[in-house]
C-alpha positions in Angstrom: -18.7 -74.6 19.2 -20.7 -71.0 19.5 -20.7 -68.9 16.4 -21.1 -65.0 16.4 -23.6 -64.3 13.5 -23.0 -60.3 13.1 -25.7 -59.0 11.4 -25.0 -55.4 9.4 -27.7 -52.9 10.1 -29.8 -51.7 6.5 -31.5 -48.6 5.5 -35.1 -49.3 4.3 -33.0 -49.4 0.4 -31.4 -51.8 2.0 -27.9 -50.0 2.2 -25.8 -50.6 5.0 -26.2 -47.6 7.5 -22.7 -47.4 7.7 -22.2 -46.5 3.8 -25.6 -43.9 3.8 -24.0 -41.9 6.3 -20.7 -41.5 4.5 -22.8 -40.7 1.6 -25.3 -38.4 3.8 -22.3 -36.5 5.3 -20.5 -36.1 1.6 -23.4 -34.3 0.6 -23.6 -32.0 3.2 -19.8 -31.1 2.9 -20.4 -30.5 -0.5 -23.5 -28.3 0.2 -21.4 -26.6 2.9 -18.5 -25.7 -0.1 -21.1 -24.7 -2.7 -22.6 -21.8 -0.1 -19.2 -20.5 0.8 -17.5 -20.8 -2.9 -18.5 -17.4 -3.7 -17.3 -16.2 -0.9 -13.9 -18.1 -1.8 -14.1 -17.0 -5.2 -14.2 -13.0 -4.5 -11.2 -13.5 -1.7 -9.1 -15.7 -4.4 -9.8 -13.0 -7.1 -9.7 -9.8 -5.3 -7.4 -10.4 -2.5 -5.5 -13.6 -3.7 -4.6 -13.3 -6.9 -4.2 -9.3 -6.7 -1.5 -9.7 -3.9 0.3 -12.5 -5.0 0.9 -11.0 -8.7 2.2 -8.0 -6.8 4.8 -9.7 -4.4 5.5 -11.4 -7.8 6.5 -8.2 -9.4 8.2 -6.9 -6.8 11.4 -9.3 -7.3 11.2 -10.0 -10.9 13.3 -8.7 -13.3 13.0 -11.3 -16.7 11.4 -9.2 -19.0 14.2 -7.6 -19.9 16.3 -11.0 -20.3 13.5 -11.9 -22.7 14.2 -8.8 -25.1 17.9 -9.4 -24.9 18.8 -12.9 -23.9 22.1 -13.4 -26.3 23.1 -9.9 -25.5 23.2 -11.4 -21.8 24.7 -14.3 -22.7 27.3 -13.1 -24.4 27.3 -10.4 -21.0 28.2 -13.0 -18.7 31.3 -13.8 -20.4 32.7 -10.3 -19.8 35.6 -9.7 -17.4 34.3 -6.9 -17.1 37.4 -4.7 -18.1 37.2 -1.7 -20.2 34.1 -1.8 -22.8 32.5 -5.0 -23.6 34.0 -7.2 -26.7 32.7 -7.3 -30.3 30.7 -10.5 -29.8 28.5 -8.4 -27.1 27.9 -5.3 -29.2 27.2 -7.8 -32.2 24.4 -9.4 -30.1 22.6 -5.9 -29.0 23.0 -4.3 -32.2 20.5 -7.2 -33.2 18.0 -7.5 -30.8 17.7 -4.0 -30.9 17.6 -3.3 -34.6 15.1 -6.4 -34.8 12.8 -5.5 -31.6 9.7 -4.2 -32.0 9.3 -0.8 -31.0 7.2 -1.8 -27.7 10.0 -4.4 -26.4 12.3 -1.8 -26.8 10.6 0.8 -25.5 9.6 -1.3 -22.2 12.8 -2.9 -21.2 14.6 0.8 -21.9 12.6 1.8 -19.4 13.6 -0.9 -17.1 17.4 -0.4 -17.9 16.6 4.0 -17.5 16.6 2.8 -13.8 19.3 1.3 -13.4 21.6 4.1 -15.4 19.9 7.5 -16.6 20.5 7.9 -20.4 19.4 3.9 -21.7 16.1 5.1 -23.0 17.3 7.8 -24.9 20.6 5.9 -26.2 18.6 3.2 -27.7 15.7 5.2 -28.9 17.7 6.9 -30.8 20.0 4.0 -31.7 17.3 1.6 -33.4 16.4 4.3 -35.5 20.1 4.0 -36.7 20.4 1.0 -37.0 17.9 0.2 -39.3 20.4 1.8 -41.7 23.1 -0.3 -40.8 22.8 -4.6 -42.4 23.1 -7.6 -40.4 26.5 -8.6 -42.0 27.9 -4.9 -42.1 30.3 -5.5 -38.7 32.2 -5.0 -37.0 29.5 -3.5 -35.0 31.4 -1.6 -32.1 33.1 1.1 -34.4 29.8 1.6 -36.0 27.5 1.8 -32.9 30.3 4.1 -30.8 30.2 6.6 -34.2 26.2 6.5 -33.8 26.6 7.5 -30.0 29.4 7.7 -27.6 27.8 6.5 -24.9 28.2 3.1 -26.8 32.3 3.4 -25.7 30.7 4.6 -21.4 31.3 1.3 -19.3 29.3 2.8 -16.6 26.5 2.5 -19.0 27.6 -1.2 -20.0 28.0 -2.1 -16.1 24.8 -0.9 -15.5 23.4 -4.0 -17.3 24.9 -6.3 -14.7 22.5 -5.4 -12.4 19.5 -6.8 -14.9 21.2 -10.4 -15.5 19.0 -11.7 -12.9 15.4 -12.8 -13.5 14.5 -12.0 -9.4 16.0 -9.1 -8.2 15.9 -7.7 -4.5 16.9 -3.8 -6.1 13.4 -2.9 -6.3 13.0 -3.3 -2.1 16.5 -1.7 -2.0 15.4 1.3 -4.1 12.4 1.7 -1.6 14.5 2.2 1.6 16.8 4.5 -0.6 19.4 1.4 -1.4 20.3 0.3 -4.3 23.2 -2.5 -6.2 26.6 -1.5 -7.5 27.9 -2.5 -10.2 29.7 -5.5 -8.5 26.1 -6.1 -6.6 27.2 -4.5 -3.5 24.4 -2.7 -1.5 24.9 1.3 -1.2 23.1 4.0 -0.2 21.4 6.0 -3.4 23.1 9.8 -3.8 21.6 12.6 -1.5 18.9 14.0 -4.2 17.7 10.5 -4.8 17.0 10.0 -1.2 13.0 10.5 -1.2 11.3 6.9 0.3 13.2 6.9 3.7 11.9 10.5 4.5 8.7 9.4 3.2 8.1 6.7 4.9 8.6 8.7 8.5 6.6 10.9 7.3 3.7 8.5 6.1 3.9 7.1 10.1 4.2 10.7 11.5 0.8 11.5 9.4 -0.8 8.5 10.4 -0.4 8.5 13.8 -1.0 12.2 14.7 -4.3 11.5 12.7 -5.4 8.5 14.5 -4.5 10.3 18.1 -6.8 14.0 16.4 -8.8 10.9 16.0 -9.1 9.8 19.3 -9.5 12.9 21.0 -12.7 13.7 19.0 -14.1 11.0 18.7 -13.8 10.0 22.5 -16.2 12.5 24.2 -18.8 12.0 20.9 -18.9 8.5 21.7 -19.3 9.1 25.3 -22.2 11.5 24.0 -23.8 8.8 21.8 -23.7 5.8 24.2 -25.4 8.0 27.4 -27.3 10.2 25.7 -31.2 9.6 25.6 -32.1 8.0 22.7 -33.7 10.5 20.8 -30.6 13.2 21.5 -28.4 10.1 20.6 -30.1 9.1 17.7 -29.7 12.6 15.8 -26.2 12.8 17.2 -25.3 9.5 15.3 -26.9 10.9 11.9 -24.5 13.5 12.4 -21.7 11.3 12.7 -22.8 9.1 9.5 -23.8 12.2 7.3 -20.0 12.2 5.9 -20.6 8.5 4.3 -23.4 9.6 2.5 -21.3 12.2 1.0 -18.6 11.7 -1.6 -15.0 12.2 -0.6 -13.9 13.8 -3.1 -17.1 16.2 -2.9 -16.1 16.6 0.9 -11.9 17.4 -0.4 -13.1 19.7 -2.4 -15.0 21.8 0.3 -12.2 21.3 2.8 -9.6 22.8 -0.1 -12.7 25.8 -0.3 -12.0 26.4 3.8 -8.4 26.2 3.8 -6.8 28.0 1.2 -5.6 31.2 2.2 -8.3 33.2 0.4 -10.6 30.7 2.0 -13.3 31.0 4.7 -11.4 30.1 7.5 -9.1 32.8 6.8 -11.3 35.1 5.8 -12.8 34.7 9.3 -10.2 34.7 11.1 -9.0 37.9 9.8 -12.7 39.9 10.1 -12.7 38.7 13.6 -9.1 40.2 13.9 -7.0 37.5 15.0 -4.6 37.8 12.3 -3.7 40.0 9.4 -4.8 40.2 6.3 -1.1 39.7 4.7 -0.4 36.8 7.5 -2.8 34.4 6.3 -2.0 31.0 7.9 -0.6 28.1 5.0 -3.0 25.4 6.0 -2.9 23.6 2.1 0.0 22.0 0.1 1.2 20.6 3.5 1.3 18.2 6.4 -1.1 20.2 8.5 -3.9 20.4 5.5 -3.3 16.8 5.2 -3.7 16.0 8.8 -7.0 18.5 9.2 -8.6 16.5 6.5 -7.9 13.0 7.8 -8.9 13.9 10.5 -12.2 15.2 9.8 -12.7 11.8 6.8 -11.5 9.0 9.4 -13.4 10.1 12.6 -16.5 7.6 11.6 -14.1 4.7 12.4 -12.7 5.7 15.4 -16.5 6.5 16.8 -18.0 3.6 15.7 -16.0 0.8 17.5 -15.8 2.9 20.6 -19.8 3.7 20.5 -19.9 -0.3 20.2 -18.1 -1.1 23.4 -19.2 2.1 25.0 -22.7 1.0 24.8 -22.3 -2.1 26.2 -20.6 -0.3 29.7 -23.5 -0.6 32.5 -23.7 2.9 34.0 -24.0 1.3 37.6 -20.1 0.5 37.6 -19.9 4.8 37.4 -22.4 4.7 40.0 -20.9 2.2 42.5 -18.2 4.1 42.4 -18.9 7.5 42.9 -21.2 5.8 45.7 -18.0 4.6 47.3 -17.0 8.2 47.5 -14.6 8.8 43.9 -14.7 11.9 42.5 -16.4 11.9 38.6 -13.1 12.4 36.9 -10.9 9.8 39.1 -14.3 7.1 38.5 -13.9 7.8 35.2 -10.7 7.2 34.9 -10.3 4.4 36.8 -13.2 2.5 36.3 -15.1 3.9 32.5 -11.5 4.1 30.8 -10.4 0.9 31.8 -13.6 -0.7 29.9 -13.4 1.3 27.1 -9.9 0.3 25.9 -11.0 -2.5 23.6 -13.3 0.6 21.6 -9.5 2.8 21.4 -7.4 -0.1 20.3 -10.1 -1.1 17.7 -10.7 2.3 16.3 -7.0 3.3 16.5 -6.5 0.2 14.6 -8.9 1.0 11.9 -8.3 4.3 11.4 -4.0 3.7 11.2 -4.5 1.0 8.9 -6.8 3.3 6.6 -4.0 6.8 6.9 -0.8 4.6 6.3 -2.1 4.0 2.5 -4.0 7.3 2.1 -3.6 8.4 -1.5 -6.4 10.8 -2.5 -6.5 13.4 0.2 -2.7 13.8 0.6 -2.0 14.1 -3.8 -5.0 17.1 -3.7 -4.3 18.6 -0.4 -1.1 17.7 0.7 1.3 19.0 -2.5 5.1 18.4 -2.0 5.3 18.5 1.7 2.2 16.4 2.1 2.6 13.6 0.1 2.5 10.1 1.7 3.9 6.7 0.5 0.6 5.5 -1.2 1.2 8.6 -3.6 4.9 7.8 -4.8 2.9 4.2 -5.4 0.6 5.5 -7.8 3.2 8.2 -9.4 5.6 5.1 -10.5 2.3 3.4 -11.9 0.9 5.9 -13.9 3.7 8.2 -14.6 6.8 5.9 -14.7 5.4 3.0 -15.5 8.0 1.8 -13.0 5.4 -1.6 -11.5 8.7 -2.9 -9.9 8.9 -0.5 -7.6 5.4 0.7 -7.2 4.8 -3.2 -5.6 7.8 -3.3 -3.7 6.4 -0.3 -2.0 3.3 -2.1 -1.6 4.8 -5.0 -0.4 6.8 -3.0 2.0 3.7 -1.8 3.3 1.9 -5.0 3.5 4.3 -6.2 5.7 4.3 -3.5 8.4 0.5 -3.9 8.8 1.1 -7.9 8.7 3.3 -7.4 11.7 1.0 -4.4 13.2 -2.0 -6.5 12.9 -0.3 -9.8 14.3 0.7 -7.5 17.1 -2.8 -6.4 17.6 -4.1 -10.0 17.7 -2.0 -11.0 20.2 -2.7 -8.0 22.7 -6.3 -7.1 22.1 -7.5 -9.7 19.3 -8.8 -9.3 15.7 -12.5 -10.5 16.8 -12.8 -7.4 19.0 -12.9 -5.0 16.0 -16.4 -4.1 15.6 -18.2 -1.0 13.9 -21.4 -1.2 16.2 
């Protein structure tokens, strides 16, 4: 009978080859995760984290359930007819006489949204009802003496729109929607439509700027990748003189220009092309804000179109002019074709930038000017309204989700380059 002795192959420890290169190739995976964990780490903590907490506050609504959670419970067992019983009033009475001032003062604010008037109404009522004992009820006479809004079911009603820890009323309020009191979408009243207008305007902003964009910084390109290098060289140092400048530095000297008192005015009207009492308006609006884009964003439309400019071999203009094309239909048909990836990657860049502008448009634009990223930071630092300021945001992130998946598919992410 023939055996088959099969004899396992050692390392010169003595460990079977097969185990020290499971071992060998644990170690380098672990190597290869130690070099990119920092790189991990920044995404998770700046990206991440950052977005996730703000899609997270976009839909929640339990704070205020936390500050009054037996006033909603006794809430839900409302038929909602007339003003709410004694067992409710009881309940707020309570939690508000026995908040702290900070509680109070937050989740007012959150209840000011849904019905104007909360914040004030329980401001002053805490301050009443520190007067008033825990056993002193019935509580509905005494908080309706203390304020009549007490006995306004639109005010009670209101709450029904906070029972819910997640709520889709902040994504509503930023296409000008909003809940009814029986949780029915409707459209907000005429002079609190603002975001829908907005929001036009925000894309109307950003593409006119990334098409002034294109325009300038086409033939500059063109100038930089055929140039001589010397010519070329200085030309670029003028293009990346702005970055070595601060932008606010640079706002400030476009606000200078502008104005109506400013020097493109004043030259304008000592070279007698308009009057001195028909200065144009060129700041506190849309066209201020565009001019200054403009001028701040033209870097990035340059760059990725110097990038794939360069690497266009002149002989193609040649061969074809050879072949008996005129320069403009060459150039048309054979330069502009080549150059496309360098517009959709610049025009990518520089409409991602515009759409969430905030600086330029709050100090040049004014009323007429403002874009979407500034009613963002007006609800964070003046309403305190974070709700709404991320579902703005998230609003936003979505569009250029969809705008960039768009991009991939036609052109592709990879082709994005700055040079």
């Amino acid at each position: 009978m023939n055996q088959t002795v099969s004899k396992e192959i050692l390392t010169t420890d003595g460990i079977p080859l097969k185990v020290s290169l499971k071992k060998s190739e644990r170690r380098n995976k672990i190597r290869a995760l130690l070099l990119v964990a920092p790189l991990l780490l920044f995404i998770l903590f700046t990206f991440i984290i950052p977005i996730g907490d703000m899609l997270t506050r976009s839909v929640d609504d339990s704070y205020i359930n936390t500050v009054f959670p037996k006033t909603f419970e006794a809430y839900k067992k409302w038929d909602k007819q007339g003003t709410p019983p004694e067992e409710v009033y009881k309940e707020m009475f309570l939690e508000v006489k026995n908040g702290t001032g900070y509680q109070i003062g937050k989740a007012s604010t959150r209840m000011n949204y849904a019905k104007s008037g909360w914040k004030s109404l329980l401001k002053k009522s805490k301050r009443k009802f520190k007067k008033i004992g825990e056993d002193e009820g019935p509580f509905k006479e005494k908080m309706i003496e203390i304020d009549k809004k007490w006995a306004n079911e639109d005010y009670w009603k209101a709450m029904g729109e906070m029972i819910d820890v997640n709520t889709m009323g902040y994504y509503l309020n930023a296409v000008d929607k909003r809940y009814d009191y029986d949780k029915n979408t409707i459209s907000q009243p005429d002079n609190r439509k603002i975001y829908n207008k907005t929001w036009i305007k925000t894309f109307k902003v950003s593409v006119l700027v990334t098409l002034f964009c294109l325009l300038l910084g086409y033939p500059i390109s063109y100038l930089l990748a055929t140039l001589p290098l010397k010519y070329s060289n200085l030309l670029m140092i003028c293009v990346l003189l702005p970055f070595w400048t601060s932008l606010l530095v640079r706002i400030v000297v476009w606000m200078v220009i502008l104005q109506q008192n400013g020097v493109y005015n004043d030259l304008m009207v000592a070279a007698g092309l308009i009057a001195d009492d028909n200065r144009w308006k060129l700041m506190y609006n849309q066209t201020g804000t565009i001019i200054v884009m403009t001028q701040i964003l033209l870097p990035f439309m340059v760059l990725p179109l110097y990038s794939v400019m360069k690497t266009i071999s002149p002989n193609y203009m040649r061969a074809a002019l050879n072949l008996g094309a005129s320069p403009l239909h060459a150039f048309w048909k054979v330069y502009m074709p080549n150059s496309i990836p360098g517009i959709s990657a610049g025009g990518m860049l520089v409409f991602v930038i515009a759409i969430g502008y905030f600086i330029t448009p709050e100090l040049v634009g004014g009323k007429d000017g403002q874009m979407i990223g500034n009613w963002i930071g007006y609800h964070l630092k003046t309403t305190l309204n974070w709700g709404l300021s991320a579902a703005l945001g998230g609003i936003l992130l979505a569009i250029m989700t969809v705008l960039s998946w768009v991009y991939n598919k036609l052109v592709g992410i990879e082709n994005i380059k700055l040079g």
